[in-house]
N, C-alpha and C positions, 0 to 999 in steps of 0.2 A: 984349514981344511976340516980339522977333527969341530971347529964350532959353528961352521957350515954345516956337516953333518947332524949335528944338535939342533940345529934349529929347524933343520929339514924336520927330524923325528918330532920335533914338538909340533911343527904345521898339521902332521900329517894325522895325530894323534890328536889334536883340538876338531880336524877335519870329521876325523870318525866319529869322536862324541858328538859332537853337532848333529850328524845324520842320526844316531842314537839316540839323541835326547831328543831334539829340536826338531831335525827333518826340515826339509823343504815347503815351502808353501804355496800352494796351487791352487788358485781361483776359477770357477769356472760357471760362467753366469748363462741363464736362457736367452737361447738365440731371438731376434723380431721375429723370425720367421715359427714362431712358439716353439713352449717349453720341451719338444721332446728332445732336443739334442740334450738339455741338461738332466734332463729324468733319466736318462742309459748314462751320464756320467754319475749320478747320485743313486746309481743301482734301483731305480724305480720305475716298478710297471707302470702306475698311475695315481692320478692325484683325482678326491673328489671334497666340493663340484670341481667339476672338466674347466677347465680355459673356457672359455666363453659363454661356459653355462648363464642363461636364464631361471625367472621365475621358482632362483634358490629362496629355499626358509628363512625366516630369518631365526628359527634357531636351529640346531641341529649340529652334525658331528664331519668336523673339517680330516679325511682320511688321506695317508700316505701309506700305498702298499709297495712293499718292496721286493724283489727277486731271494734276497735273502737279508734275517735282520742282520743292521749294523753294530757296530761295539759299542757304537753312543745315540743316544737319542737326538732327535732331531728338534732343531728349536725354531717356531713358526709364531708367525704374527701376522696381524690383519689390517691394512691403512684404508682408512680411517679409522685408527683405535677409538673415538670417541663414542661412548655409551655399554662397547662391544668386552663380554666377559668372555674369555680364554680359561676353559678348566684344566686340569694338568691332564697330560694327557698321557696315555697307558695302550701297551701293545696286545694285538687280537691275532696272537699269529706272528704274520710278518706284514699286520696292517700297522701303523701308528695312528691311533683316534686324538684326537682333540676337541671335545664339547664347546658349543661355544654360543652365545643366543646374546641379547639385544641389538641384536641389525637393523637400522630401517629397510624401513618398505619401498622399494622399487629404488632401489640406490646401488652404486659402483661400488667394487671394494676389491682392491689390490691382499694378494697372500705372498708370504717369502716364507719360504722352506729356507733352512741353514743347515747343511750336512758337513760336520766332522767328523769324516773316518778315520783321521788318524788311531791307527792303535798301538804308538809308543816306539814302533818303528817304521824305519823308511822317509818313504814320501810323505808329507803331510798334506794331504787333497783335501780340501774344504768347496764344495758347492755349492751356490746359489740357486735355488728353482722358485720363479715368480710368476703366477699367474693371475688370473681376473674373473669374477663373475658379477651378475646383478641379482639381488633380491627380485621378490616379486611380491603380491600383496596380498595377504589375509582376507580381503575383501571377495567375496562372490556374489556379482553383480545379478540384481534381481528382476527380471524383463517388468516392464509396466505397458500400460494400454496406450493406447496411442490415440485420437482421434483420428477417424478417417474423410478422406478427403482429397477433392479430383485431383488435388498439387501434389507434387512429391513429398515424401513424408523430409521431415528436419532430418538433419545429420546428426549421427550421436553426439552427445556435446563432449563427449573426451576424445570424439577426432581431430588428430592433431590438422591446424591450416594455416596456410600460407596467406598473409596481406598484401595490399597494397590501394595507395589510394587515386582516385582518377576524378571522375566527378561527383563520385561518394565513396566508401571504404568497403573492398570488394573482397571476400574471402574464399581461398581456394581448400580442396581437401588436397592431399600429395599424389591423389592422379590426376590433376589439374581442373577439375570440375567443378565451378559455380556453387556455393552453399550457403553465403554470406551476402546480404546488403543493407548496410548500413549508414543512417545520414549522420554521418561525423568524418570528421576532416581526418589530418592528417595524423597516424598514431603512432608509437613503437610495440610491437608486438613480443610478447613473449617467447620464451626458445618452441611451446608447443603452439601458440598462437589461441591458448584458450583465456589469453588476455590480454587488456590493451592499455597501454601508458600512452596518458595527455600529457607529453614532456612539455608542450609548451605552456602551459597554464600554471599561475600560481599554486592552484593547489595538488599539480602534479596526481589528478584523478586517475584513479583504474578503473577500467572499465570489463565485464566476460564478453565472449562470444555475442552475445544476442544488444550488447549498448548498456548492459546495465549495470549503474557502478557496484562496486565491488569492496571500493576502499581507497586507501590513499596514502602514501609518504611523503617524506621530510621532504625539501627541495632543495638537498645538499647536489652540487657537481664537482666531478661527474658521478654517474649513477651508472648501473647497471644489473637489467636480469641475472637473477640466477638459476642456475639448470634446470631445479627445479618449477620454474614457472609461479613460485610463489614469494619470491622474497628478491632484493635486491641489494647487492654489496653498493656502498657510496661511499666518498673520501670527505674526511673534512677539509678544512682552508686553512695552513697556518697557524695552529700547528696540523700538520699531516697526519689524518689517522682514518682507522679504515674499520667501516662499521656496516653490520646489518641492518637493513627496513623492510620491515614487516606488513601487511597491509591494512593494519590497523592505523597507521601511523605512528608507530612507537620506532625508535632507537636503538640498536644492540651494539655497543662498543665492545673492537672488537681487539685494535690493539696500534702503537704506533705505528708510522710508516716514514723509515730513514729513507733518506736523498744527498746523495754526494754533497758535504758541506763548500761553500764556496765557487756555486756551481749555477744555473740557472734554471736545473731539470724540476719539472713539474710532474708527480705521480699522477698516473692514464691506468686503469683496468683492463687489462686481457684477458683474463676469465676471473667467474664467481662460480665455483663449484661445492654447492651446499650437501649436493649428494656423496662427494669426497671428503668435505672440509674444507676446501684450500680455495686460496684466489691467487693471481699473479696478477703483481702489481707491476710497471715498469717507470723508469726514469726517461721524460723525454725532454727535447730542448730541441729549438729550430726545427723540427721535425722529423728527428732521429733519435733511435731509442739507443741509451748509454748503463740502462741498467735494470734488474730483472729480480725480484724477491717473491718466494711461493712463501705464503702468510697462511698457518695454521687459521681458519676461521673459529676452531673452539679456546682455544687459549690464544692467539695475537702471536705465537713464536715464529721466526721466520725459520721457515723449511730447509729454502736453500735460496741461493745469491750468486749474482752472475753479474759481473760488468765486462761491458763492453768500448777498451780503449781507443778500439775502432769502430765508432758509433754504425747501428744498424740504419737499413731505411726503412725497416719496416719488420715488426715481429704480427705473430697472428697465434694464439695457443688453443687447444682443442678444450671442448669444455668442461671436462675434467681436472685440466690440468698437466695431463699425463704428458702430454708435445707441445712445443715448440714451434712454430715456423720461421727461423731467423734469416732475413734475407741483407747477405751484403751490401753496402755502400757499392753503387752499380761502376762500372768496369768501365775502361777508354770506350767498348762498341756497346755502351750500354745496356748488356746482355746482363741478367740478375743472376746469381747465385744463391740459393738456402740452403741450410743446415738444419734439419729434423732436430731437434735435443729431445731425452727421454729424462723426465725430471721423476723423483726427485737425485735419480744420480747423476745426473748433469752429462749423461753421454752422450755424444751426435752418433746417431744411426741410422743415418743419409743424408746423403745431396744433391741436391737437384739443381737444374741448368732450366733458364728460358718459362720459368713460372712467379708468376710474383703470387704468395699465397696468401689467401684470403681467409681460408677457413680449412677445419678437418670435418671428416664427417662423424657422426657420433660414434660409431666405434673406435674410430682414432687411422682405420686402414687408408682412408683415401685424404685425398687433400684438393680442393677445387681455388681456382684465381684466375688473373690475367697471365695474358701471353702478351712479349713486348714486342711494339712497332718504333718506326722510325723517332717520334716524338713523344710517345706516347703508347699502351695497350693500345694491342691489335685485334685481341681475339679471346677467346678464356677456352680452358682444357679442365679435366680431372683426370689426376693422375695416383694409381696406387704406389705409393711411395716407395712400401718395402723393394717391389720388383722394380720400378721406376715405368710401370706398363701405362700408357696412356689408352683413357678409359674412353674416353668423350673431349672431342677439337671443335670450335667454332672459332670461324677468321671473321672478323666484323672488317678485316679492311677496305679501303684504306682507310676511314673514316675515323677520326678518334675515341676511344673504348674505355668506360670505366666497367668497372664488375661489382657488382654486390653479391652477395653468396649467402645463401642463410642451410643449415644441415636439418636435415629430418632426423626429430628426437629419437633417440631409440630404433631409430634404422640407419642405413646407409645412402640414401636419396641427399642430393642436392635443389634447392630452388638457386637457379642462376636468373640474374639479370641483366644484359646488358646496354649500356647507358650513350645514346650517342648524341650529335649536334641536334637541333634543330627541331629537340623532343623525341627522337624517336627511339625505341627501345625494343627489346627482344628479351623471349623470358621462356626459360624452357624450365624442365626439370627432369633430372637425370641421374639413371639410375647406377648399381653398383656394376650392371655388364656393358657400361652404356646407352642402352636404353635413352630414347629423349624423347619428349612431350613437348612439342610447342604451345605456347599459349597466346593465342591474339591477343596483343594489348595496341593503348594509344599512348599520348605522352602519361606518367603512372610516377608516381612516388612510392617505391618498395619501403613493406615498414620495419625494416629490417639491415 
């Protein structure tokens, strides 16, 4: 009894230095639904720039104001660190400033606050607060003269458009209206559509807007656009690696790319985001993806990694890189399931029922795809994910349905397409409240 008691007093005594010294540790990360829930757990009024802020500097002073200061400073970082200087940062009050300048122009960039208040007793609270802004550009665009003349005048050439080919290659702006005709076949269009890839041609020509070339890359596959409309991530062959092209046709090695050894999976590209950094690679075989690597694009290190024992049918990532779309290996009623993931920390934060996803749209809020039929897609939806609100339904039944999807840069619009027997197609575009445009077309190859 008396070394029962002993050992009680020693539990109880290890217990209280613990809380003493150590304390408890408590995580507390920014909700999808954004950062205010974790700004009132990190005792902060507000963070500048704002969560979604636009047309930020790219240099200038990253602030954290808080209700009252804390006992420790708070430590912040910027993703994509590449290029970008952090100067130490010093309190204004109970603001925390951080200096900070070499940003690109017109690029995404994720921030993480880290709050530990522990002050040596108690609880140990540690909070996360992560939020997002874009640069904007140094550039102020200078009017020029136009020649006049009974046609309508040209579209500005930085208006983002929508392709597609029919019996020449026909270019829309994103209120669906005629801007473009061009006699050239069939192209792939870049993310803003102010350029045009001859994938099929040996010399894998670019072409702008107006037909005229522009330049040219390697004719590694697969290939693909990167966000920014100028450069495209490609893989080598055996060995696997994964490199930038530029439109000069030059090269940028960028760094390996592993594949489950003893396996058959071949590396596919889901996104090239040059405004991030990052690309995600995946592992596929028979035509299910088994594996998922985000690839620093300035050093070649992988990010993060994900396999999948239970191979996907289908992933789709937004073009930043920030989500995921992983849709199950489909169910007895065939009905799909996905999983959101929020990289780089690998968390699902959603699921969705009855969509097969295609695409996000550039901010990352919506996600547009097919709806499934009996055999096959029946229809396509956009759905805002965080709330699971469906935005915009089209039933193509019973007719069999593919969907191609392409997102409006730098907005929130959709170009949908849909693809049925016997040439016939349907092509709307849709917006963030639902909103839809139809567009008369005939049989059409979207270049996208």
């Amino acid at each position: 009894m008396r070394d029962w008691v002993k050992q009680l007093a020693g539990t109880v005594l290890v217990l209280v230095f613990a809380l003493a010294v150590g304390g408890f540790i408590m995580v507390l990360r920014a909700q999808q639904s954004g950062p205010g829930a974790a700004l009132a757990a990190a005792n902060l009024r507000a963070v500048s720039p704002a969560d979604g802020a636009t047309n930020v500097p790219v240099s200038g002073d990253l602030r954290a104001e808080y209700v009252s200061r804390p006992s420790q400073d708070p430590l912040i970082k910027i993703e994509p660190p590449a290029g970008v200087t952090l100067d130490p940062g010093h309190w204004d009050g109970t603001t925390f400033v951080v200096p900070y300048s070499g940003l690109r122009e017109n690029s995404l960039y994720h921030v993480e606050l880290d709050q530990d208040s522990w002050t040596g007793k108690g609880e140990h609270k540690q909070v996360k607060v992560r939020w997002s802004f874009r640069t904007g550009s140094k550039e102020i665009p200078t009017p020029t003269a136009r020649p006049t003349s009974s046609a309508s005048p040209p579209p500005d050439s930085q208006t983002p458009l929508i392709w597609y080919s029919a019996s020449s290659l026909q270019g829309l702006d994103w209120n669906g209206k005629p801007v473009k005709s061009l006699n050239l076949g069939v192209r792939v269009q870049s993310p803003d559509g102010l350029r045009l890839w001859n994938s099929g041609t040996p010399s894998t020509e670019i072409d702008d807007a107006d037909g005229h070339p522009v330049g040219s890359i390697a004719g590694l596959s697969p290939a693909m656009w990167a966000d920014d409309s100028r450069q495209f991530c490609a893989i080598t062959y055996q060995p696997y690696n994964l490199e930038l092209e530029t439109l000069d046709g030059k090269r940028h090695p960028v760094g390996a790319i592993s594949v489950t050894p003893g396996t058959m999976q071949t590396p596919q590209l889901a996104a090239c985001s040059v405004l991030t950094g990052r690309a995600i690679v995946v592992g596929e075989s028979n035509g299910y993806v088994w594996s998922l690597s985000m690839i620093s694009l300035t050093d070649g290190s992988v990010i993060y990694k994900q396999s999948y024992p239970n191979p996907l049918a289908h992933l789709a990532a937004s073009h930043d890189g920030r989500y995921v779309a992983e849709q199950l290996a489909g169910n007895a009623n065939g009905r799909p399931t996905t999983l959101i993931r929020e990289l780089p920390s690998g968390t699902v934060v959603a699921q969705l029922s009855d969509i097969s996803v295609q695409a996000f749209s550039w901010d990352g809020s919506l996600v547009a795809g097919g709806t499934p039929g009996n055999a096959s897609l029946s229809g396509a939806q956009v759905v805002r994910w965080q709330t699971h609100q469906l935005v915009w339904d089209r039933c193509g039944c019973p007719l069999a349905f593919q969907v191609r999807v392409l997102a409006e840069p730098d907005g929130t619009k959709f170009a949908i397409v849909g693809i049925y027997p016997q040439q016939q197609r349907s092509f709307t575009i849709v917006d963030a409240n639902g909103g839809a445009q139809s567009v008369p077309v005939g049989p059409i190859v979207p270049a996208f």
